[in-house]
KEKOLGU-413404 format. One record per residue: chain; residue number from 1; residue in three letters; x, y, z of N, C-alpha, C in turn. Coordinates in Angstrom, 1 decimal. Layout:
+-------+------+------+--------+--------+--------+--------+--------+--------+--------+--------+--------+
: chain : resi : resn :   n_px :   n_py :   n_pz :  ca_px :  ca_py :  ca_pz :   c_px :   c_py :   c_pz :
+-------+------+------+--------+--------+--------+--------+--------+--------+--------+--------+--------+
:     A :  NUM :  ALA :      X :      Y :      Z :      X :      Y :      Z :      X :      Y :      Z :
...
+-------+------+------+--------+--------+--------+--------+--------+--------+--------+--------+--------+
% end
This chain:
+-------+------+------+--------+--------+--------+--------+--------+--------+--------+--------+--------+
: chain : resi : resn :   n_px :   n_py :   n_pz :  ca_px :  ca_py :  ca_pz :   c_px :   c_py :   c_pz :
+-------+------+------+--------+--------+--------+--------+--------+--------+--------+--------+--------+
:     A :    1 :  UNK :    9.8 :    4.7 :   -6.2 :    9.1 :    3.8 :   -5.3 :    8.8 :    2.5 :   -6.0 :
:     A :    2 :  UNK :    8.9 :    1.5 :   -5.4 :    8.7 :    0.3 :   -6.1 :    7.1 :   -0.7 :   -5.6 :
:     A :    3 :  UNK :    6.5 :   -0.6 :   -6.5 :    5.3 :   -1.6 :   -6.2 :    5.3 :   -2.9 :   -6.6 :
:     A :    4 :  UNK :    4.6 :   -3.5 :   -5.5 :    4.9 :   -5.0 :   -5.7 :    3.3 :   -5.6 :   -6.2 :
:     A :    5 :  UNK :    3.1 :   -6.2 :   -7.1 :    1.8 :   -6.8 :   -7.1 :    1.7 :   -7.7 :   -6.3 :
:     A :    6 :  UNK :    0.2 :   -8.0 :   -6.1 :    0.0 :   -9.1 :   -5.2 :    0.0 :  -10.4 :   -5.2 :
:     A :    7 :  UNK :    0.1 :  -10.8 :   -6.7 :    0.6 :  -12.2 :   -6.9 :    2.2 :  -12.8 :   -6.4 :
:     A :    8 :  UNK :    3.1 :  -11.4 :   -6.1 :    4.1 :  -11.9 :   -6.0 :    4.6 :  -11.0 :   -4.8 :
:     A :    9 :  UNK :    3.7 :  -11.1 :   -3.9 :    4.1 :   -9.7 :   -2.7 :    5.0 :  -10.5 :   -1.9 :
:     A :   10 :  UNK :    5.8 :   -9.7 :   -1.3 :    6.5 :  -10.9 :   -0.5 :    7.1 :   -9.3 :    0.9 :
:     A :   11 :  UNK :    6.4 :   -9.8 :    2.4 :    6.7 :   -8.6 :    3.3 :    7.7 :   -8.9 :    3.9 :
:     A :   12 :  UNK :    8.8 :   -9.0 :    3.2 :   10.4 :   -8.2 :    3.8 :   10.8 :   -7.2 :    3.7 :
:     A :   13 :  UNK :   10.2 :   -6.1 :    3.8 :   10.8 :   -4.7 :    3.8 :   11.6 :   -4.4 :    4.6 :
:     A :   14 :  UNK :   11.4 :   -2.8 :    5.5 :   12.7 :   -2.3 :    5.9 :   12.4 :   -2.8 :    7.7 :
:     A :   15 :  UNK :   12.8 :   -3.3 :    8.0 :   12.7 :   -4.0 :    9.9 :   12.1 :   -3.2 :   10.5 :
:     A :   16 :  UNK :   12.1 :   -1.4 :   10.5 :   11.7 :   -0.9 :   10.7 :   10.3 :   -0.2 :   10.6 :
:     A :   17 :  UNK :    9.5 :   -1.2 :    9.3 :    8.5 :   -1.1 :    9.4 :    7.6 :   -2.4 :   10.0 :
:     A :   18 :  UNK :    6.6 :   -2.3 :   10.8 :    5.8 :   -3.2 :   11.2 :    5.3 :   -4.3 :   10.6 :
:     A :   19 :  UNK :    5.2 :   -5.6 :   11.1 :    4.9 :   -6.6 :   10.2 :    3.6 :   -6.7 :    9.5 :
:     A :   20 :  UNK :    2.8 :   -7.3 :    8.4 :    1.1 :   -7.2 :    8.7 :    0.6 :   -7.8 :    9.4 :
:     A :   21 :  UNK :   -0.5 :   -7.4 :   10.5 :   -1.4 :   -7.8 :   11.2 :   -2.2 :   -9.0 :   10.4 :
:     A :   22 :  UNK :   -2.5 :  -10.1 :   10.5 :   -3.4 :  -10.8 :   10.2 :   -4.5 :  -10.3 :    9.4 :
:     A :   23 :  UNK :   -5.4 :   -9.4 :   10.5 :   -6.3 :   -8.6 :   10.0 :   -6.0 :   -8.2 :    8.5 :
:     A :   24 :  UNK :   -5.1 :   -7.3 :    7.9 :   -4.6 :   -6.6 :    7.1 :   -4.8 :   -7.8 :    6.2 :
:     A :   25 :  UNK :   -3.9 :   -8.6 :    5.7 :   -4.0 :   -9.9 :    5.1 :   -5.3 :  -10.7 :    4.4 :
:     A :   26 :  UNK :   -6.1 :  -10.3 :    5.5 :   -7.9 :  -10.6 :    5.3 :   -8.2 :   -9.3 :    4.2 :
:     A :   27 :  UNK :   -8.0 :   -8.2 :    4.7 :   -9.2 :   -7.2 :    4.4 :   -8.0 :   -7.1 :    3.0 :
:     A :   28 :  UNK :   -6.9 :   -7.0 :    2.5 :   -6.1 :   -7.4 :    1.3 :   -6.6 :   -8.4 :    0.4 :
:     A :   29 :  UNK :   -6.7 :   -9.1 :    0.6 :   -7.6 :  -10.7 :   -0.3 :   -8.9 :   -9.6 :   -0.5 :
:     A :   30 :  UNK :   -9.6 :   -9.5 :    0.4 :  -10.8 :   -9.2 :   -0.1 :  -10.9 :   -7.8 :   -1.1 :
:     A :   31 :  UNK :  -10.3 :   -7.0 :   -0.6 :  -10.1 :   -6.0 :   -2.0 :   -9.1 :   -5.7 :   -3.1 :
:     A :   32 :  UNK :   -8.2 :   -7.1 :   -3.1 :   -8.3 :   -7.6 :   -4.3 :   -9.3 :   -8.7 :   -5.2 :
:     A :   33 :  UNK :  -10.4 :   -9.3 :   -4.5 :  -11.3 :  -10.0 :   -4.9 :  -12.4 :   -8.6 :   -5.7 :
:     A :   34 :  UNK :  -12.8 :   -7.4 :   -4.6 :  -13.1 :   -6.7 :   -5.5 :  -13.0 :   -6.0 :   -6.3 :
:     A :   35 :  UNK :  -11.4 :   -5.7 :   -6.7 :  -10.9 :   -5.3 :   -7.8 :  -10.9 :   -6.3 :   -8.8 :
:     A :   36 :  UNK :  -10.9 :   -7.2 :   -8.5 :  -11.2 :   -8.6 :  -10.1 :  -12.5 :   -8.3 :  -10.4 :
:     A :   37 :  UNK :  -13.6 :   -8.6 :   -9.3 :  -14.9 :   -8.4 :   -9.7 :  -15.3 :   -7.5 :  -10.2 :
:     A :   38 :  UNK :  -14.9 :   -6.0 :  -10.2 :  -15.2 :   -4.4 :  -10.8 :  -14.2 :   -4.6 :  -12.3 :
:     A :   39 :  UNK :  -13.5 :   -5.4 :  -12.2 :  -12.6 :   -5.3 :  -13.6 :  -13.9 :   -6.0 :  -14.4 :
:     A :   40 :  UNK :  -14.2 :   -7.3 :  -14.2 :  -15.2 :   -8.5 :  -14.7 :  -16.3 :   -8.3 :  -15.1 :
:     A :   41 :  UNK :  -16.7 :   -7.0 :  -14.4 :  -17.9 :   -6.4 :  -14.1 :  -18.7 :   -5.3 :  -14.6 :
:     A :   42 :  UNK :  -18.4 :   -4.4 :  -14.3 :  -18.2 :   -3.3 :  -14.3 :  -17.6 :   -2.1 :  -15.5 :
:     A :   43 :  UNK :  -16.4 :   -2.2 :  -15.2 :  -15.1 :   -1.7 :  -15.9 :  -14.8 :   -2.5 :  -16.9 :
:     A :   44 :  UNK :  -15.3 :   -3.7 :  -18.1 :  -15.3 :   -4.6 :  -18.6 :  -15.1 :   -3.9 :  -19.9 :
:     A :   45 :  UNK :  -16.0 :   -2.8 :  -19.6 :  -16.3 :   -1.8 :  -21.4 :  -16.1 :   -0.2 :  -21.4 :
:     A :   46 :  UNK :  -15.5 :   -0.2 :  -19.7 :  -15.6 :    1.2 :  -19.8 :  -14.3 :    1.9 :  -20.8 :
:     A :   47 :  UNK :  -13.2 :    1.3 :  -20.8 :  -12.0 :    2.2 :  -21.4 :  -11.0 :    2.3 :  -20.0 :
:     A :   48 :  UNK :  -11.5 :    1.2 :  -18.3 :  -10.2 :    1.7 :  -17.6 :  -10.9 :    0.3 :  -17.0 :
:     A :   49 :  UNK :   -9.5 :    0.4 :  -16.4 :   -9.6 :   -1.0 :  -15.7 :   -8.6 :   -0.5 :  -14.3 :
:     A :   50 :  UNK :   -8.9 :   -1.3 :  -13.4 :   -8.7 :   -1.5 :  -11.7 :   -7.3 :   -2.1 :  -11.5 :
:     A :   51 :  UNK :   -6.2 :   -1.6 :  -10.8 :   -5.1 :   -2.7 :  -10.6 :   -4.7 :   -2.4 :   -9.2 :
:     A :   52 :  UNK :   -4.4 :   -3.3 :   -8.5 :   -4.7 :   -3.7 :   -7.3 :   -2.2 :   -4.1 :   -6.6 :
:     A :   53 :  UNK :   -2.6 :   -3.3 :   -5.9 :   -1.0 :   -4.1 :   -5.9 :   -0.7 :   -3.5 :   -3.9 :
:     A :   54 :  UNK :    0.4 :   -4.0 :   -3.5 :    1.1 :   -4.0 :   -2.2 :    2.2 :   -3.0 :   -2.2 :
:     A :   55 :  UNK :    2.6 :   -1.9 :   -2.3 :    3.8 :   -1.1 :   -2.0 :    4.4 :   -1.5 :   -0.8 :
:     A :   56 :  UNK :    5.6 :   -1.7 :   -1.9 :    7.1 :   -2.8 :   -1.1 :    7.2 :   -2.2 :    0.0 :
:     A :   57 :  UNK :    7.1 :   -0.7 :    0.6 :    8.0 :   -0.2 :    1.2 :    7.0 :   -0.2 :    2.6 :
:     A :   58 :  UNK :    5.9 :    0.4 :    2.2 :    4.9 :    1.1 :    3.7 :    3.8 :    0.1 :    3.8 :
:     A :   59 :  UNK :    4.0 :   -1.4 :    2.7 :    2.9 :   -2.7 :    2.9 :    2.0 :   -2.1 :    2.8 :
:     A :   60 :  UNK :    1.4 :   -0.9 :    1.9 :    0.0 :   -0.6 :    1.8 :   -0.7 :   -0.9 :    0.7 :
:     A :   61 :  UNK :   -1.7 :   -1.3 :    0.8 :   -2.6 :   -1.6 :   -0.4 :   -2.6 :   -0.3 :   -1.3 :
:     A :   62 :  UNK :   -2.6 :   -0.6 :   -2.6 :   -2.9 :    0.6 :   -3.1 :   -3.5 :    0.2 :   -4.8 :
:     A :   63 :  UNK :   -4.7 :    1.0 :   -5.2 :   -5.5 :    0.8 :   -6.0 :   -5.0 :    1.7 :   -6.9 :
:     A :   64 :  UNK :   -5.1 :    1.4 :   -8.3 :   -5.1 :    2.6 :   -9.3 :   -6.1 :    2.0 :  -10.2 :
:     A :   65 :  UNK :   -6.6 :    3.2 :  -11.4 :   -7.5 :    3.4 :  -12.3 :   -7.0 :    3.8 :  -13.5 :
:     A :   66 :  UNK :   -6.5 :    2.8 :  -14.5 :   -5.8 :    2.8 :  -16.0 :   -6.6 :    2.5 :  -16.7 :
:     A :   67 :  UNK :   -6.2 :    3.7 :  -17.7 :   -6.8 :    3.9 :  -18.9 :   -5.9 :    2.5 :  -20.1 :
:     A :   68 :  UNK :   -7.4 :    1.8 :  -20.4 :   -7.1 :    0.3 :  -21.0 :   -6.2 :    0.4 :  -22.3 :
:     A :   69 :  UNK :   -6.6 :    1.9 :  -22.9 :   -6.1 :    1.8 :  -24.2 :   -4.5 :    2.1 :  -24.2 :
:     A :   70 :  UNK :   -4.0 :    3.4 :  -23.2 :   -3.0 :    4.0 :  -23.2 :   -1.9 :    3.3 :  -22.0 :
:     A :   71 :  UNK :   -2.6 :    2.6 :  -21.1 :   -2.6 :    2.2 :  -20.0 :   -1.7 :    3.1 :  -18.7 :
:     A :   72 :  UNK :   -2.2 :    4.6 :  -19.1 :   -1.5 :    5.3 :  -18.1 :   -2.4 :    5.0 :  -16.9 :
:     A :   73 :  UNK :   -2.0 :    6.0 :  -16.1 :   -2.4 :    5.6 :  -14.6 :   -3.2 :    7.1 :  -14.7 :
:     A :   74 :  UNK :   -4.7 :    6.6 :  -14.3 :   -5.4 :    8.1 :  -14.3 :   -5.8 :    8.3 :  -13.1 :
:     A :   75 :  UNK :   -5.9 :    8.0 :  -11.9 :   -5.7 :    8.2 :  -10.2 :   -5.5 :    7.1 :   -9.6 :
:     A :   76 :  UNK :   -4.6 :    7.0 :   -8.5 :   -4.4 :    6.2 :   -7.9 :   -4.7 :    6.4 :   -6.3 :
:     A :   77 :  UNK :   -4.9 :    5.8 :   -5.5 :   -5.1 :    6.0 :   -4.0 :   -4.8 :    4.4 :   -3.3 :
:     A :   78 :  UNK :   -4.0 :    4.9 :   -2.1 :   -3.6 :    6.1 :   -1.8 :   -2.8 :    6.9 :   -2.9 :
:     A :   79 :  UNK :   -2.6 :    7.9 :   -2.7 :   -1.4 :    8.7 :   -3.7 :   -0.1 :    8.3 :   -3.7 :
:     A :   80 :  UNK :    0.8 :    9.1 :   -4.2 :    1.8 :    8.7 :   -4.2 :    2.4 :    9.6 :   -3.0 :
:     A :   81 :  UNK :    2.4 :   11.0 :   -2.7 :    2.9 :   11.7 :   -1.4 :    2.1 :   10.5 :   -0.2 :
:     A :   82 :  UNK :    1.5 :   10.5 :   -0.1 :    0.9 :    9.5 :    1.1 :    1.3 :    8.2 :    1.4 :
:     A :   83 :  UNK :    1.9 :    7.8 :    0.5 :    2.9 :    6.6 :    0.6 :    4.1 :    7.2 :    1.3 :
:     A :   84 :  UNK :    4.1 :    8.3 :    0.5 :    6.1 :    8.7 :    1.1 :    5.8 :    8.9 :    2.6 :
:     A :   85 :  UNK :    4.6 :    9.7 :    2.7 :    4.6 :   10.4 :    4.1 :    4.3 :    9.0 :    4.8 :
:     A :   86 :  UNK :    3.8 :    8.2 :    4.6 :    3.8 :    7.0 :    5.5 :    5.1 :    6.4 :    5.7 :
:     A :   87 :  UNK :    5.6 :    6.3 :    4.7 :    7.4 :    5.7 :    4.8 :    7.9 :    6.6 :    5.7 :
:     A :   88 :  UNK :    7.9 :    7.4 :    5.5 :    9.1 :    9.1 :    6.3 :    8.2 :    8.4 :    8.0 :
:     A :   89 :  UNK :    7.5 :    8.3 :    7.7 :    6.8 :    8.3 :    9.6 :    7.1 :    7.0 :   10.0 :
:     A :   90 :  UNK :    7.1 :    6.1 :    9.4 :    7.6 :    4.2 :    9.8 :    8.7 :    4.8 :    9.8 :
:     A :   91 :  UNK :    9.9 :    5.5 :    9.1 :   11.0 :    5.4 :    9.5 :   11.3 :    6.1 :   10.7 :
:     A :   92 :  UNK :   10.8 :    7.4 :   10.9 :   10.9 :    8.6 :   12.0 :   10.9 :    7.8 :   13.2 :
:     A :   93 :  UNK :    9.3 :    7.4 :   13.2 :    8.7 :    6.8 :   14.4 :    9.6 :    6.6 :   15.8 :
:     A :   94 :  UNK :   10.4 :    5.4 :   15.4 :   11.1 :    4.8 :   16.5 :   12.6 :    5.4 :   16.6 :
:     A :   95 :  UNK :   13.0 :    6.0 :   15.8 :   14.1 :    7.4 :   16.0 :   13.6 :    8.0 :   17.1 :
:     A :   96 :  UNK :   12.1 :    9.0 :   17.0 :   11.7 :   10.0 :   18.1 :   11.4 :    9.2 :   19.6 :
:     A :   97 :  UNK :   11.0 :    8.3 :   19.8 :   10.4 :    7.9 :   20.5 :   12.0 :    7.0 :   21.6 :
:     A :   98 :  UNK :   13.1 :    6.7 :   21.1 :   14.2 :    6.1 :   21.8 :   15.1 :    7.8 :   21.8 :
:     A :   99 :  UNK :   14.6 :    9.1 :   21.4 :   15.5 :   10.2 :   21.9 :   15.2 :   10.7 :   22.7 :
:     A :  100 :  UNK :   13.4 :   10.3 :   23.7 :   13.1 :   11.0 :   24.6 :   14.0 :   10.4 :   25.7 :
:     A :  101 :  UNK :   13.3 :   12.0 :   26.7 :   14.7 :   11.3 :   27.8 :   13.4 :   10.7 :   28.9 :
:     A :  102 :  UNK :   14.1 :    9.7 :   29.5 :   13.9 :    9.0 :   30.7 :   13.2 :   10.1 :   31.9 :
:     A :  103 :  UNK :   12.6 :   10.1 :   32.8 :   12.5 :   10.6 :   33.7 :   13.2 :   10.7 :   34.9 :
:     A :  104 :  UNK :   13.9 :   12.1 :   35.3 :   14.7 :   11.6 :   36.5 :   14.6 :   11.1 :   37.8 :
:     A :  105 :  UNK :   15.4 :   10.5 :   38.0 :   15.5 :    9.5 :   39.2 :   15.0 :   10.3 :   40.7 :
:     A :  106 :  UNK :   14.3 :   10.1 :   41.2 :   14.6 :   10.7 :   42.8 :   14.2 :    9.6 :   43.4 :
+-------+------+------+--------+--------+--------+--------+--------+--------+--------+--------+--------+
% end
């Protein structure tokens, strides 16, 4: 899966996923504003730091918690199955929904 940070997010993904709502866009800025601030802050001395990025695929914000020294990734959320299952359903979605049948005519 490929993550995009947010300095360089750019939403052309798969057509079949939804574009972002305005809204989204807003509430994105602002919780990357408070992932700088909890880095600045906070997390400054702990031994982990906050990284903030856009998943190319399902446009979802997604936060992780790395460890400063090693810089593995010690949780992230959403997860990583939650991303997929959001992809698998943007893609499903509009598959299920054009194989219902029509209602018959009378």
């Amino acid at each position: 899966m490929e993550i995009t940070h947010l300095n360089s997010a750019r939403f052309n993904g798969p057509a079949s996923l939804a574009a972002p709502k305005p809204e989204q866009g807003s509430q994105n800025r602002q919780l990357a504003q408070a992932v700088r601030s909890l880095n600045q802050n906070q997390y400054a001395n702990s031994g982990r730091e906050l990284s903030y990025s856009i998943d190319s695929q399902t446009r979802q914000p997604v936060v992780r918690i790395i460890d400063s020294n090693t810089k593995a990734v010690l949780e992230q959320l959403p997860s990583e199955d939650v991303l997929r299952l959001a992809q698998y359903f943007a893609r499903t979605a509009p598959a299920e929904s054009t194989q219902k049948q029509a209602p018959p005519n009378r």
